[in-house]
N, C-alpha and C positions, 0 to 999 in steps of 0.2 A: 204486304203481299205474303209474308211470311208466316201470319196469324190467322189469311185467308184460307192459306192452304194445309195450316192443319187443321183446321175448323173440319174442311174436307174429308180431310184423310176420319178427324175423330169420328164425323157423323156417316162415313161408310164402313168404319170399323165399327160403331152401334150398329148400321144397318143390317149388315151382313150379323151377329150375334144374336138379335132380336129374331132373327125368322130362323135361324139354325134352331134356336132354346125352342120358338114355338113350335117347329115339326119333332123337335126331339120329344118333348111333352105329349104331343098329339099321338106320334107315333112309335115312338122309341128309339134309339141311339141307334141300332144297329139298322134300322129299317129305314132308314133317312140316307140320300147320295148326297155327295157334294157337290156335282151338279146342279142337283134339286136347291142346294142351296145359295150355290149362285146365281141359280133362276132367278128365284121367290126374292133376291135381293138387290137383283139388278148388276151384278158384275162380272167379269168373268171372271172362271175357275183359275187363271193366272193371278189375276188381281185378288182373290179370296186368301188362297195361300201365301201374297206378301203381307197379308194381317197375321194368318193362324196357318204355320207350318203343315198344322196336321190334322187331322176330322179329330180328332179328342182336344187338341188345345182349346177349341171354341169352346169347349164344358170347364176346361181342368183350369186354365190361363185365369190366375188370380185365388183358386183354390190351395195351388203346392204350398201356401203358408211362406215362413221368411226365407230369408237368403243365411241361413245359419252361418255358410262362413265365410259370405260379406259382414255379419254381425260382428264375429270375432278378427276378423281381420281388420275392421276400422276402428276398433274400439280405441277408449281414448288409453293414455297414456297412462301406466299405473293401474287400469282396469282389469280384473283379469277376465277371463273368457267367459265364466257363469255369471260374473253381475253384469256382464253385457248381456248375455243373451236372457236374464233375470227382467233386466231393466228395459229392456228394446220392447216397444209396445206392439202386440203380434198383428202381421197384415191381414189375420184373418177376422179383425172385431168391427162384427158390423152395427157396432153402436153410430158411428157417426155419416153410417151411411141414409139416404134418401130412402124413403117406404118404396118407390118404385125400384133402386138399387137392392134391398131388403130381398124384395118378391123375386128380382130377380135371381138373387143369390141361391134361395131357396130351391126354386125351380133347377138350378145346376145342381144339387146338392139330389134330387129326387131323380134326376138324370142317372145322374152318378149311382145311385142306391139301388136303379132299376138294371145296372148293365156290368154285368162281369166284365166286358171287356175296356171299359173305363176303368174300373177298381182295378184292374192288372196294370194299365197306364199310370194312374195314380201311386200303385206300390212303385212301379220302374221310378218317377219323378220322385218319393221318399228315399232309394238307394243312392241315386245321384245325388240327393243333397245332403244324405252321409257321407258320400265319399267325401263330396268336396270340403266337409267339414273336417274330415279326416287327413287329409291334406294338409288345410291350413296348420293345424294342430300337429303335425310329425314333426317339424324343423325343432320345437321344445319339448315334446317330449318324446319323441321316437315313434317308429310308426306302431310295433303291435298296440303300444297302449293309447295313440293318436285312435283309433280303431276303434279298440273298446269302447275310448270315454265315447267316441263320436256315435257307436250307436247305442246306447244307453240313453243319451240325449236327443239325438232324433228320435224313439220309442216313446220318451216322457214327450216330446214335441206333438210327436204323434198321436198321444192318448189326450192329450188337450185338445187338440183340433176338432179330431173325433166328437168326444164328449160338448164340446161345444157346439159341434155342426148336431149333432144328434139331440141339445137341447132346444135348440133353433125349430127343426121339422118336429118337437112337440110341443111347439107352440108357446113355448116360454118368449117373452119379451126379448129384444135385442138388449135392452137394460139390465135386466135383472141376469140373462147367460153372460154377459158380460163381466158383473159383477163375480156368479160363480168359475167364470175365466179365470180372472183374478187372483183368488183363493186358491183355485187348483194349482196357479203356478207357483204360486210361495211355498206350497206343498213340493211341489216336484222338486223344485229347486234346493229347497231343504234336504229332499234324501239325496241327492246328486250330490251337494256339496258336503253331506253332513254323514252320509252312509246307512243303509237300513238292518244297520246294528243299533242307530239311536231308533229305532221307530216302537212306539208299545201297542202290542195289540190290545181289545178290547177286555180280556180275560184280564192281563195286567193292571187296566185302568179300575177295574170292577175291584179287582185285590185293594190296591192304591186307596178306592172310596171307602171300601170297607175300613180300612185299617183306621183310615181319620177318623171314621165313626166311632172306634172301639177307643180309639183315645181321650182318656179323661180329659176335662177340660182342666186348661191352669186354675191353680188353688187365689181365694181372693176374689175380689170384686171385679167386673169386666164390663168396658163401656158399652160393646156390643158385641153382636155375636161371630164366631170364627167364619171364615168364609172359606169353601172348598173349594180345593183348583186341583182338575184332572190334571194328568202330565201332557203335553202337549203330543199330539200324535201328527 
């Protein structure tokens, strides 16, 4: 009975999501009632809102990315708070999602691009999941700088998301932005952990090439030849 009835609840929580996304699509966020959308969906505006609190959660719900300081807060034992939140695989990669799930994703993502008043909801839900990261993080090390780290790292959180949602809507594969997911995050994580005193800029790295070049090669025979390695940026 109990597998019956979420079956229920799951297939009138799609219900209701699928005809919100298509009049938001059709019409636009702000031009769409929640009436209308408990019409087109068969429920009433009581039963809508014990799904989705609010006319924005139906777009945003699944977008705010992770639980930053559920990450740090259960992390295991001996871990510290960056290689959790390093290693914790983000809930926004839609690599293993379904091409229907994919399209859908998308289409919130063009919602969201098309309506200021979403991106102000979406900023509200990025301060709140600073705070609460800021929170976890006061008891070791005090709150101003609970504060600082936490939003440094919702900013880098932020600029992944981003960049990843924005390779999605140009069409790059869920594979392949996944991949450069990835990569962005060892980067971020790098200057987070490591400070953007280690980072070289491009002028640096050019200096760096040159100078290899202007170095003789060792005197004698040589089985092959040297191999150049920029400094890591």
């Amino acid at each position: 009975m109990t597998g019956l009835r979420e079956r229920k609840k799951e297939q009138t929580r799609q219900r209701i999501i699928a005809a919100a996304l298509q009049m938001f699509v059709e019409r636009g966020f702000d031009a769409v009632t929640v009436n209308e959308i408990a019409e087109a969906a068969e429920v009433s505006k009581a039963t809508l809102f014990a799904y989705y609190p609010t006319k924005e959660s139906l777009v945003l719900q699944g977008l705010a990315g992770d639980d930053l300081a559920g990450i740090v807060s259960q992390r295991q034992p001996g871990q510290t708070f960056l290689e959790a939140l390093r290693t914790n695989p983000p809930a926004f990669d839609a690599r293993q999602m379904s091409q229907a799930d994919t399209e859908a994703l998308l289409a919130r993502l063009r919602v969201v691009r098309d309506s200021p008043a979403l991106q102000s909801a979406a900023n509200q839900l990025g301060y709140q999941q600073r705070q609460g990261l800021a929170e976890v993080l006061t008891d070791e090390f005090g709150p101003m700088t609970a504060a600082l780290m936490a939003a440094q790292i919702a900013a880098s959180v932020l600029i992944l998301q981003e960049t990843y949602y924005r390779r999605l809507l140009d069409g790059v594969s869920a594979e392949e932005a996944s991949h450069a997911l990835f990569q962005d995050t060892q980067l971020a994580f790098d200057l987070l952990e490591h400070g953007l005193h280690h980072v070289q800029g491009r002028s640096h790295m050019c200096e760096a090439l040159n100078a290899r070049r202007q170095t003789p090669p060792p005197a004698g025979p040589t089985v092959g030849r040297e191999t150049t390695t920029l400094p890591a940026t």
